[in-house]
C-alpha positions as CSV (number, residue, x, y, z in Angstrom):
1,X,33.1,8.8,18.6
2,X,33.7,10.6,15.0
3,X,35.6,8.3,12.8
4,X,37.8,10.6,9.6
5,X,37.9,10.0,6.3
6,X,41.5,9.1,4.8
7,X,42.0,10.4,2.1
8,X,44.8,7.8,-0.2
9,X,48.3,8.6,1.2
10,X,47.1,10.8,3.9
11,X,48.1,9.1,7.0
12,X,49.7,11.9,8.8
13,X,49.5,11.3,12.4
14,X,48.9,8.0,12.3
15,X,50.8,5.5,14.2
16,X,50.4,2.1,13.1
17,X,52.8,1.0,15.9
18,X,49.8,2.4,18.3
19,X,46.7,0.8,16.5
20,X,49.1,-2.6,16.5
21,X,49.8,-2.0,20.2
22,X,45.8,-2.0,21.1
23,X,44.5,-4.5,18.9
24,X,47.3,-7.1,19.6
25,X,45.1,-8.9,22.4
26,X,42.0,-8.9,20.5
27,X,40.2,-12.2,20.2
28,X,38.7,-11.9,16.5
29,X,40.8,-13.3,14.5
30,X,40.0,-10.7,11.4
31,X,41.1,-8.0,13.4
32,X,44.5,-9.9,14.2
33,X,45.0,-9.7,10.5
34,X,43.7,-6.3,9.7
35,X,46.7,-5.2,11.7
36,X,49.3,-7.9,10.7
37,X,48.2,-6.9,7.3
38,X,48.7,-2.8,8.4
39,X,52.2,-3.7,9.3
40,X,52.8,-5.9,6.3
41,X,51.9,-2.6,4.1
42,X,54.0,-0.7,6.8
43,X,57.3,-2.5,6.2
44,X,57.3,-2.0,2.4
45,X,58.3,1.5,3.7
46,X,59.7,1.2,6.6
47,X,61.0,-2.1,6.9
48,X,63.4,-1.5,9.4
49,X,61.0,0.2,11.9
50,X,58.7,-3.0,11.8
51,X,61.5,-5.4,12.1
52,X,62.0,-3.9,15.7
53,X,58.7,-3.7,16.2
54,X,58.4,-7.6,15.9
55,X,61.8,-8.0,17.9
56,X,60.0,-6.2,20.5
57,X,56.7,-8.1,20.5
58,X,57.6,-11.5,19.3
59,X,56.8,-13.0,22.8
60,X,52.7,-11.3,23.1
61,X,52.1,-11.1,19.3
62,X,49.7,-13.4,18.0
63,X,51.2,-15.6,15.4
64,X,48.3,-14.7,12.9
65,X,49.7,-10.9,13.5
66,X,53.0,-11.7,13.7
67,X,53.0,-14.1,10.2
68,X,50.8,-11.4,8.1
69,X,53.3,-8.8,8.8
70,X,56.5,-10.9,7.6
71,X,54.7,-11.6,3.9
72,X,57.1,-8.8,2.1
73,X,60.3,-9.6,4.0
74,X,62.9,-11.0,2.2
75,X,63.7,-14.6,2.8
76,X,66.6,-14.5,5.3
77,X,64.8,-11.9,7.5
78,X,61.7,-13.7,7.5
79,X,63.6,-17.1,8.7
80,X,65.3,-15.1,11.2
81,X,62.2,-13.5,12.7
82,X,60.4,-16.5,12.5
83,X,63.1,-17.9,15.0
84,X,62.7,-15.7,18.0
């Protein structure tokens, strides 16, 4: 397998949603929060994209996941998704 460099804001053609979707039953708990973490830097530009996202996975996400990627939503949002 040949990994790519990433160049800083070059992330064309890649799908967090995807990487999220086949890490999410990882056991290692550092990998849980890579991607919760991904997401978390997702939402501060598309919020509204990873608050379906969450809707949608709320039930299989691991809460480590699931908490890292709600750290920049505002508070009302948070409380709401923290709910489901």
């Amino acid at each position: 397998m040949k990994l790519e460099m990433c160049n800083i804001n070059d992330y064309d053609g890649i799908d967090p949603f995807i990487i999220s979707d086949r890490l999410m039953n990882d056991e290692h708990e550092l990998v849980l929060k890579g991607y919760g973490w991904m997401l978390k830097s997702v939402s501060q530009i598309d919020q509204p994209s990873v608050e379906q996202y969450l809707i949608k996975n709320h039930a299989v996400m691991p809460r480590v996941a699931y908490r890292y990627a709600l750290e920049k939503f505002d508070k009302d949002t948070r409380k709401k998704l923290m709910a489901l």
